[in-house]
C-alpha positions as CSV (number, residue, x, y, z in Angstrom):
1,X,-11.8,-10.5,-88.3
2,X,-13.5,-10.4,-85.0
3,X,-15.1,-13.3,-82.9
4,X,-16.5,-14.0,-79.5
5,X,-13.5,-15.9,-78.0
6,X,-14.5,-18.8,-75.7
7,X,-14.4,-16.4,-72.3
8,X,-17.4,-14.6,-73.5
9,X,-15.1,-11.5,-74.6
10,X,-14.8,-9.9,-78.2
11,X,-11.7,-10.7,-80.1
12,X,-10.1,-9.1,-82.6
13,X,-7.6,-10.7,-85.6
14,X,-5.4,-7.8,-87.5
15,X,-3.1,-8.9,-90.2
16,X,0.4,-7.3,-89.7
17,X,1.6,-6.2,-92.9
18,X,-1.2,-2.9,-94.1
19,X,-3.1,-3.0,-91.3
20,X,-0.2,-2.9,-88.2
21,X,2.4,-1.7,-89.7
22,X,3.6,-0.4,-93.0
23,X,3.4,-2.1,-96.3
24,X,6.8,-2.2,-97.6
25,X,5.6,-4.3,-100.6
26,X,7.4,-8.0,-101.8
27,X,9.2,-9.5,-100.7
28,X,7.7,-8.1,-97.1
29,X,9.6,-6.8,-93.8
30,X,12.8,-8.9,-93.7
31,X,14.7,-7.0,-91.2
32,X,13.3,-5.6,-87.8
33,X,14.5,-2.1,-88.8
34,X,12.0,-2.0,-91.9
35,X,9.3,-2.3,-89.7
36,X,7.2,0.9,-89.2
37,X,3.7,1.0,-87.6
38,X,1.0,2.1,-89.6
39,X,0.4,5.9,-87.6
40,X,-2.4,5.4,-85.2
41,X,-1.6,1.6,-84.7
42,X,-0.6,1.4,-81.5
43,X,-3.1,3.7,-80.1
44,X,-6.1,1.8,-81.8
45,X,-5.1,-1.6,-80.0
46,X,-4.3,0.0,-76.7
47,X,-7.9,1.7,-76.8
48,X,-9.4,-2.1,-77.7
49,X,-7.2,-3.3,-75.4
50,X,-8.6,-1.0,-72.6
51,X,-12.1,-1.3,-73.6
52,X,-11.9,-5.5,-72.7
53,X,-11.1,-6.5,-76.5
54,X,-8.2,-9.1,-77.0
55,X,-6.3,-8.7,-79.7
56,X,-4.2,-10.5,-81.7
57,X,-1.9,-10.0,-84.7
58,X,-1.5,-12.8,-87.7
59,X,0.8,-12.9,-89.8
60,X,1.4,-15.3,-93.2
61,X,5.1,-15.0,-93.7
62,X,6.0,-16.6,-96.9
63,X,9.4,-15.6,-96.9
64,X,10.1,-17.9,-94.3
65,X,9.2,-21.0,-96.7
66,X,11.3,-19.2,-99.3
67,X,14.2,-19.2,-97.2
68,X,14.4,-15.3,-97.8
69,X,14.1,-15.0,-93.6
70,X,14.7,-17.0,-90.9
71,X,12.8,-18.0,-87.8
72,X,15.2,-15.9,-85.7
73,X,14.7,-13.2,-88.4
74,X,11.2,-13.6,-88.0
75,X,11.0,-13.6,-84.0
76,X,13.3,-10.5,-83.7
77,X,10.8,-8.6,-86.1
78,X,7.9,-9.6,-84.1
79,X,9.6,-8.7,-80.9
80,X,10.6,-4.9,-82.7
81,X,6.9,-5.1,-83.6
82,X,5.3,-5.9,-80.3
83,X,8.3,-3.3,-78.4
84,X,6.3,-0.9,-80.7
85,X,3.0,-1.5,-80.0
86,X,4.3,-1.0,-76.3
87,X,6.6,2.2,-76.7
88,X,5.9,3.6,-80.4
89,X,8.8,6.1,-79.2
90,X,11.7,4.3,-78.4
91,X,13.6,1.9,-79.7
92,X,13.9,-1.5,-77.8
93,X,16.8,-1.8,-75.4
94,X,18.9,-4.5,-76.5
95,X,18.9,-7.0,-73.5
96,X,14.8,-6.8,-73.8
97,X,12.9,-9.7,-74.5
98,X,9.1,-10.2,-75.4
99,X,6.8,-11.8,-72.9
100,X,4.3,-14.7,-74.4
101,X,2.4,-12.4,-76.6
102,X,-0.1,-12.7,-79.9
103,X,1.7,-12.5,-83.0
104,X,1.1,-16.0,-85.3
105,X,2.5,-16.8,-88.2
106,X,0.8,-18.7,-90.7
């Protein structure tokens, strides 16, 4: 989805799951180490990112309503995901911890 945000620059919406990182089908990504970037992810939002875009990743998590994950769950996946989308190479060090950043859950 893309929209002028209110700063007069374009803004881009990506859902997570099939578009940033892998499908791994139902009931979804319920552990930070089943979370793979789609290939090419990271490098498509850093070019946005670099060309002025802002971009944000949304997320409906309905596992969280179905007690299948947990909040915590859910925030250490996102900060796996957005260590990803920063070094696609390495694996997070374990004392890191995510600035405010764009992932939303719905």
């Amino acid at each position: 989805s893309l929209f002028s945000s209110t700063h007069g620059g374009k803004h881009l919406l990506l859902d997570r799951d099939g578009v940033v990182n892998l499908d791994v089908g139902s009931p979804g990504v319920l552990r930070a180490e089943q979370l793979c970037l789609v290939p090419g992810a990271a490098d498509a939002i850093h070019s946005l990112r670099n060309r002025g875009w802002r971009v944000s990743i949304v997320t409906n998590q309905n596992a969280v309503g179905k007690g299948r994950v947990t909040l915590a769950s859910l925030y250490s996946i996102h900060t796996h995901l957005i260590h990803l989308l920063r070094h696609p190479l390495s694996p997070p060090p374990a004392s890191w911890r995510p600035p405010v950043c764009d992932v939303f859950v719905a």
